[in-house]
C-alpha positions in Angstrom: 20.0 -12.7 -9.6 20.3 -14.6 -12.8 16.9 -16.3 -12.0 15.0 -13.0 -11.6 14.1 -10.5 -14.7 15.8 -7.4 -14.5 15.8 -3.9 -16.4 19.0 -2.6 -18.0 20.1 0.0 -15.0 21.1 -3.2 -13.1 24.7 -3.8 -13.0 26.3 -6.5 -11.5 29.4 -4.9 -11.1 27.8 -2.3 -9.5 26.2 -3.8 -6.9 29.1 -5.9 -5.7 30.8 -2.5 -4.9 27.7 -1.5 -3.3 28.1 -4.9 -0.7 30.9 -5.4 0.1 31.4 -7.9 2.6 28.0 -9.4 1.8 28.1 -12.9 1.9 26.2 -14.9 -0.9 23.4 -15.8 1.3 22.9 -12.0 1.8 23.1 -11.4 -1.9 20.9 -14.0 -2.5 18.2 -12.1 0.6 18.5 -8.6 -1.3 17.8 -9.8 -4.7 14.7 -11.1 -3.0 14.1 -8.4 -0.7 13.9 -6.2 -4.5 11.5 -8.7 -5.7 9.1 -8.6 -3.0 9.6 -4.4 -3.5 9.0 -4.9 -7.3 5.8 -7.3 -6.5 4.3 -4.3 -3.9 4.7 -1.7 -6.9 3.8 -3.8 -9.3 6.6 -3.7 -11.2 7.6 -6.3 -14.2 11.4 -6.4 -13.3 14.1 -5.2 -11.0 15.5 -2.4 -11.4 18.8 -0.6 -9.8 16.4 1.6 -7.3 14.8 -1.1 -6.3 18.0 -2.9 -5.4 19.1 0.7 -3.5 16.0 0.1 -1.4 16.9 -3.6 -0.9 20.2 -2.6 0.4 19.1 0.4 2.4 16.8 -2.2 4.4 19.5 -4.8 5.0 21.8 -2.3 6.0 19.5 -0.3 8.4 16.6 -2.0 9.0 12.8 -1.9 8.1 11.7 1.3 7.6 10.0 3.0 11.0 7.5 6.4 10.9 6.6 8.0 13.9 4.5 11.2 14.0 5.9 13.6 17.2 2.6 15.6 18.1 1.9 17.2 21.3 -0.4 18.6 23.6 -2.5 14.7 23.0 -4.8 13.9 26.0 -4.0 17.4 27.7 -0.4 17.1 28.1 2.6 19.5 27.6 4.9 17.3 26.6 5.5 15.5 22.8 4.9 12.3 22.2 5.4 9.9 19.6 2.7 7.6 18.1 3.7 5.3 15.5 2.2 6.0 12.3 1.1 2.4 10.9 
């Protein structure tokens, strides 16, 4: 993280509460997980939400929308189209 420019709400402390268990190949993957975020926003640093987000994503996973409509193609029941 040292390598990376970051904005004042980013605590180190913090964050190593926020993972625990994380190893430091992990820790190394969400600082750059928050960096690609921080390059799609156009962002000049990272900051502690982007870190949140970072986490979120290792923790759960990517992100999935899906759209539940019904009645599509004449049908009763719902179904769910993913939303891209």
């Amino acid at each position: 993280m040292q390598d990376k420019p970051r904005d004042s709400t980013v605590n180190a402390a913090v964050l190593a509460r926020q993972t625990p268990g994380f190893s430091g190949a992990e820790l190394s993957n969400l600082v750059n997980e928050a960096a690609l975020l921080a390059a799609k926003t156009s962002k000049p640093s990272l900051s502690a939400e982007l870190l949140d987000s970072a986490r979120d994503k290792a923790l759960m996973g990517v992100e999935r929308r899906w759209v539940v409509t019904s009645h599509v193609f004449g049908t009763q029941s719902p179904d769910l189209i993913p939303v891209c």
